[in-house]
N, C-alpha and C positions, 0 to 999 in steps of 0.2 A: 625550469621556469614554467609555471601556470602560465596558462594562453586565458589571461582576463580579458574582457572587455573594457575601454575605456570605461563604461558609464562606470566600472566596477573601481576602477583606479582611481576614478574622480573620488569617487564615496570613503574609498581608503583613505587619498593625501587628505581629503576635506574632508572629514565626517560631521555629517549635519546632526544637530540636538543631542552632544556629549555633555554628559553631567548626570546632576540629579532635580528629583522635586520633589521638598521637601516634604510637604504637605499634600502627596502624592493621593489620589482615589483611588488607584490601582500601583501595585510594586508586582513584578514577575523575578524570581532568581531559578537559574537553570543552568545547569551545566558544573563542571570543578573543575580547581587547577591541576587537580593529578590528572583528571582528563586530557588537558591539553586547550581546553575552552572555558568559559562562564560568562555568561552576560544577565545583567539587572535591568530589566527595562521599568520603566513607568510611565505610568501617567495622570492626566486631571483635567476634568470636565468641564464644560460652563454651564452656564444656567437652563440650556437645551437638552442638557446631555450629551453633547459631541463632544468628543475629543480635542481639546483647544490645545493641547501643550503633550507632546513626549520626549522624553528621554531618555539614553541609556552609557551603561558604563561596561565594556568588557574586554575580556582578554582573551585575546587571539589572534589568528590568522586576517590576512588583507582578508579574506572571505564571510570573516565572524567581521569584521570591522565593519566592511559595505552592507552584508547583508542588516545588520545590525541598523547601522545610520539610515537603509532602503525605510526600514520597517516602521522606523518613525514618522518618516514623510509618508508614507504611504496611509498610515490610520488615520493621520491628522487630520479634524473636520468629519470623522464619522462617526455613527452612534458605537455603544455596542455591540450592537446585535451587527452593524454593518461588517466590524473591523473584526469577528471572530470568525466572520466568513473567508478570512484574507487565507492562504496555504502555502507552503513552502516553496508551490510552484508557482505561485504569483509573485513571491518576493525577487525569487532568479529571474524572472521575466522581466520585470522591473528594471533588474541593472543588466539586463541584454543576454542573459544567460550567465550560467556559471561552470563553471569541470565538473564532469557527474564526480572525482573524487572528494569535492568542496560539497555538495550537494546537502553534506549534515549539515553547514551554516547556516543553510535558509530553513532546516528543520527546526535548528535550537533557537531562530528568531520566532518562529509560529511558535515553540510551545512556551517560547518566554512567555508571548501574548496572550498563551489560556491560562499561565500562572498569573499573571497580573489582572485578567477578567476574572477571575477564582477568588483572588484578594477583594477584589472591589465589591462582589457577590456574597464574597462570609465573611469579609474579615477577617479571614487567616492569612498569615504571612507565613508560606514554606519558604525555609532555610536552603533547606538541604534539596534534593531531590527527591519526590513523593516516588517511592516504588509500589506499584500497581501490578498484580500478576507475577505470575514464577519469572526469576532471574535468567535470562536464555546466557549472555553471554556476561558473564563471571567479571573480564576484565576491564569491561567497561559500564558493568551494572545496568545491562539493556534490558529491556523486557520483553514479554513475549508479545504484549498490545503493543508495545511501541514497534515492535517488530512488525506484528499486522499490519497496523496503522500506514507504514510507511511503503509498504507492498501493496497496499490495499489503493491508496491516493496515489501511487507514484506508476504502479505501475510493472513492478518490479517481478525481474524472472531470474536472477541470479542470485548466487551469496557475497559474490564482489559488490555488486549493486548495491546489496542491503549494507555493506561495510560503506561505501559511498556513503548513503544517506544517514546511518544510524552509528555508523562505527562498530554495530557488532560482528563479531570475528573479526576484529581487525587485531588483536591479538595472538593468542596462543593457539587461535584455531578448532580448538575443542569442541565449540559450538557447532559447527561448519556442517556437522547433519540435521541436526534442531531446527536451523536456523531452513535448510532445503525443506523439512519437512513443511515449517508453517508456510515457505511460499509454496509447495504444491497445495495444501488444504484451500489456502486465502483466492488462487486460482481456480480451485477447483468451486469454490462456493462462487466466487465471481460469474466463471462459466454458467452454473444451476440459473443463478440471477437475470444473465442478460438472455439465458435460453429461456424461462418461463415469462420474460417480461414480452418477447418476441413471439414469443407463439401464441398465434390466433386461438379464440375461442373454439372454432371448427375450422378443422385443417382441412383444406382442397386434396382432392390426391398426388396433386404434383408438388404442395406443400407440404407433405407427410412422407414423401421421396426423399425428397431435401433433407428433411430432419434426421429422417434416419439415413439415410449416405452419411450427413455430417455427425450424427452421434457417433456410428462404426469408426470412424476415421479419428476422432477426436478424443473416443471416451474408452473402445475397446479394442479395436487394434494395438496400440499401444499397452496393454495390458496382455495381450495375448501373443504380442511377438516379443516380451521379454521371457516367457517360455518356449521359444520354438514353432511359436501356429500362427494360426493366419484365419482370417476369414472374409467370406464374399456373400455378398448380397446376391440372391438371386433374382427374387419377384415381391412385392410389393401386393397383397389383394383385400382390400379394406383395411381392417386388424391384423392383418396376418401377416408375417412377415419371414420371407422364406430364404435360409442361408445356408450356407457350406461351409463348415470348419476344416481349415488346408493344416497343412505342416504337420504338427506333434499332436496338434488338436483331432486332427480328421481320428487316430487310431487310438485316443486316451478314453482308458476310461471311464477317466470323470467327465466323459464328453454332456452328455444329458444336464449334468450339474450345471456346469458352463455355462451352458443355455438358458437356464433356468435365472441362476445367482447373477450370472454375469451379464451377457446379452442383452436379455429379456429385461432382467431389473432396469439398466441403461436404461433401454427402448422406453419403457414405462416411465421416467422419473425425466427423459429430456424430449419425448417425444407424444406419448398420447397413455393415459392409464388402461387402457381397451387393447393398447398393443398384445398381442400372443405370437412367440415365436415356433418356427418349425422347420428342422434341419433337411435340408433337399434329400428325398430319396432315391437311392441310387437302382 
């Protein structure tokens, strides 16, 4: 048995704004029965452009029901522009939280709502599910953006996780390195982001310590003790930045390269373009 939340059980036995409207401004349809889910959301505007009236119709889980019934009340009385701001993880906050394995229900209620702001913006009505980018996982016709997408906003470090949220791999598992590779990319560009958004125009020297301790640690350590090596910061002197390759690195002879490709690009790319590295002499 799911550990819901009341608010989540209330919105189950009572689902607020079930139905349809006929004369709808906006329709969203998302999701299919071979999936195990689908919901149609809609809505219609008043004379301000707010959101006067939603509703929706779907099939599924106590999960897809509340999340569903949440997202109604939650747009009502906003403009567009307010209600496309709404996210998956505002819907689960809403009803108190949900099971990270429920987690895709308040996904397929936000993309209902970009399909039904799509309708209302062109006039198109998708039927089916719009597939956008390569197919990552086959069994549930995931993509590789919705994949981003949900790693990217959620937060996401596993391929459980992304099954949670997206359902892929929750299948035959084929996907299951595809699926690891986008979330180290999606992390790895995350990382670039909050690291150039962080770092000061002119780094202090004890801000320029920091960055690189935390580069070595974060960006190439981990890349060089999946070969056997290791390496240590020695000294820090302006641009210069002076290290020791331990393990399998200290005696490789692609050591120099290392340095170069590896280290050094790091250093430059998270920490200062003037950085130059150079291996302790022994």
């Amino acid at each position: 048995m799911w550990d819901y939340t009341e608010k989540v059980m209330d919105h189950f036995y009572n689902p607020r704004n079930v139905g349809e409207i006929e004369d709808a401004d906006g329709v969203g349809e998302v999701g299919s029965l071979a999936c195990g889910d689908a919901l149609t959301l809609y809505f219609k505007l008043d004379e301000n452009k707010k959101i006067k009236d939603a509703k929706f119709k779907t099939f599924g889980c106590a999960s897809a029901i509340a999340s569903s019934s949440a997202l109604t009340e939650m747009i009502r009385g906003k403009t567009i522009e307010e209600a496309e701001k709404v996210t998956n993880q505002d819907i689960a906050a809403f009803l108190g939280g949900l099971p990270e394995q429920k987690m895709h229900c308040s996904v397929m209620g936000r993309e209902a709502l970009d399909a039904a702001i799509e309708n209302y913006r062109t006039g198109k009505t998708v039927q089916a599910k719009k597939i956008e980018g390569k197919v990552i996982c086959t069994c549930f016709g995931v993509t590789e953006k919705e994949i981003e997408r949900a790693v990217r906003e959620n937060k996401l470090t596993t391929v459980e996780q992304v099954t949670h949220y997206t359902k892929a791999g929750g299948g035959c598992g084929g996907c299951h390195p595809a699926i690891e590779e986008i979330i180290a990319r999606v992390r790895a560009e995350t990382a670039v982001g909050a690291t150039n958004e962080a770092r000061p125009a002119k780094l202090t020297t004890i801000q320029r310590i920091k960055l690189v301790e935390e580069t070595l640690e974060r960006e190439i350590k981990p890349q060089l003790k999946r070969d056997g090596g290791d390496i240590e910061l020695i000294d820090v002197e302006g641009s210069k930045v002076v290290v020791a390759l331990r393990g399998m690195c200290s005696n490789c002879a692609a050591a120099g390269a290392t340095l170069r490709e590896v280290v050094e690009a790091k250093l430059k790319e998270f920490v200062s373009d003037d950085i130059f590295v150079e291996e302790e002499k022994r």
